[in-house]
N, C-alpha and C positions, 0 to 999 in steps of 0.2 A: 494478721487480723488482731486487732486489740477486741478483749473483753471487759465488763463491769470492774473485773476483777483488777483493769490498770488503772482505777479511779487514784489520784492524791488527794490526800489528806490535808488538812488545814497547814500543820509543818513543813508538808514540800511548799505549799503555796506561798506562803512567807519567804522560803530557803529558794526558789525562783524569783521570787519577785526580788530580795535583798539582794543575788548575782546580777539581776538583771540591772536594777540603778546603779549596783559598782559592781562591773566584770571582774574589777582587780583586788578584791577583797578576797583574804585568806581564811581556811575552814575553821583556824583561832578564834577570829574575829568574827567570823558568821555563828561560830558557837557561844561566844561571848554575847553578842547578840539578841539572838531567839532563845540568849539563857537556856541552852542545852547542852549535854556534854560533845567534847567535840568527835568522839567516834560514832554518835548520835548523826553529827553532819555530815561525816567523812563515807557512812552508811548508807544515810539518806542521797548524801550524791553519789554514791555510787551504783543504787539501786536504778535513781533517774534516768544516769547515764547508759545502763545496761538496757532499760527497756526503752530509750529512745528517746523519752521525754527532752532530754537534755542532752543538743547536739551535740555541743561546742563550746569553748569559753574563748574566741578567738576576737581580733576586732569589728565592730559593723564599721563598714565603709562604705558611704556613699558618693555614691558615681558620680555626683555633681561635682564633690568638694576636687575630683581628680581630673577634671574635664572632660565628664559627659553629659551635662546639663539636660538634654534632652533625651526623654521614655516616650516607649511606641508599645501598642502592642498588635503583633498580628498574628491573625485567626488562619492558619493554613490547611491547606486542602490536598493529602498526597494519594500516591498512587497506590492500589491495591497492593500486600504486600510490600510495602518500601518502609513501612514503619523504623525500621532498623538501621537500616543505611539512613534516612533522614533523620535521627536521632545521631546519627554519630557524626556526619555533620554539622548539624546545629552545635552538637559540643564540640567543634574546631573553631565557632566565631566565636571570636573574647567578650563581642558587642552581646551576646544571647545571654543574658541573666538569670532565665529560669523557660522551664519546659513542661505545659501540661496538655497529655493527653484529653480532650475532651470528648460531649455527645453534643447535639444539638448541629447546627450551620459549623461545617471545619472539621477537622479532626487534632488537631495541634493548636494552643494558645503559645505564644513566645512574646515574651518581654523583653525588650531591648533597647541600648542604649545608644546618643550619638553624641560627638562632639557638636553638631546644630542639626539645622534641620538639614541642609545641603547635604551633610555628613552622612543625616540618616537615608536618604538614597542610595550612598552608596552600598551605607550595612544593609540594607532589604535587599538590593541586588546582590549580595551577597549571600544573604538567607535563602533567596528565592534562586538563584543561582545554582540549581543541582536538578536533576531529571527525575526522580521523585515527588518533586513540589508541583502541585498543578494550575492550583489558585492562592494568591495570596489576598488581604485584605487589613490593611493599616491604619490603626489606629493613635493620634499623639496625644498623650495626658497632657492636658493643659496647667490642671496643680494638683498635687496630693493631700486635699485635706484629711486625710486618715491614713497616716503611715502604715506599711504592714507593723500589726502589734498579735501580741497573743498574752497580756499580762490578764485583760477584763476577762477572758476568756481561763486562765490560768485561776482567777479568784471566784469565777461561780463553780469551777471543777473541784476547788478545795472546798468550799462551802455544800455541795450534794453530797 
């Protein structure tokens, strides 16, 4: 549980956003930068990274660029208690990109990907392919005009 108390400050804000346009820039250079000293950055990321804020410096890779052009998502429906077993499932498909427990119509959202569309029947039968799963319900994104981002969101949390 995060409190008030994990708010960033205007300096992570910047020292996020500045990793974010170049992942590969060093804590030199980011301190030469935001014109800070550099155990100032070396601090500052390490505070980030300890409370969460800051997963990773690893590369974003997109599924298209490596042939899976097409995103689905479906809203699944499983069987009392199987929570568990159909989570560990889902993380044995490569195609399952990300896994959220919801409320509302479903109990599972899953995002996933396929080499086309043909493709993608197969990975749903795949998804939906385990005795836990009761109803599924697919949906194909047609375009992403709003990438997953968290930078707008990263400069009104430095600004409060």
């Amino acid at each position: 549980m995060h409190t008030p108390n994990d708010a960033i400050d205007a300096l992570d804000g910047k020292l996020i956003r500045l990793l974010s346009e170049e992942p590969r820039i060093g804590v030199l250079e980011c301190s030469r930068r935001l014109q800070v000293a550099r155990g100032t950055v070396q601090a500052r990321l390490d505070r980030l990274q300890a409370r969460g804020v800051i997963g990773g410096f690893g590369p974003q890779v997109d599924p298209a660029a490596i042939g899976y052009p097409v995103t689905a998502f479906a809203t699944l429906e499983i069987s009392q208690g199987q929570g568990v077993d159909v989570r560990a499932h889902l993380t044995s498909v490569p195609e399952v990109l990300e896994l959220h427990t919801i409320t509302g119509h479903g109990d599972m959202l899953v995002r996933i990907v396929a080499r086309s569309n043909a493709d993608l029947q197969r990975v749903i039968d795949r998804v939906v392919g385990f005795d836990g799963i009761v109803r599924a319900s697919t949906a194909i994104a047609l375009e992403n005009p709003v990438p997953f981002r968290v930078l707008p969101l990263v400069d009104q949390a430095a600004r409060e």
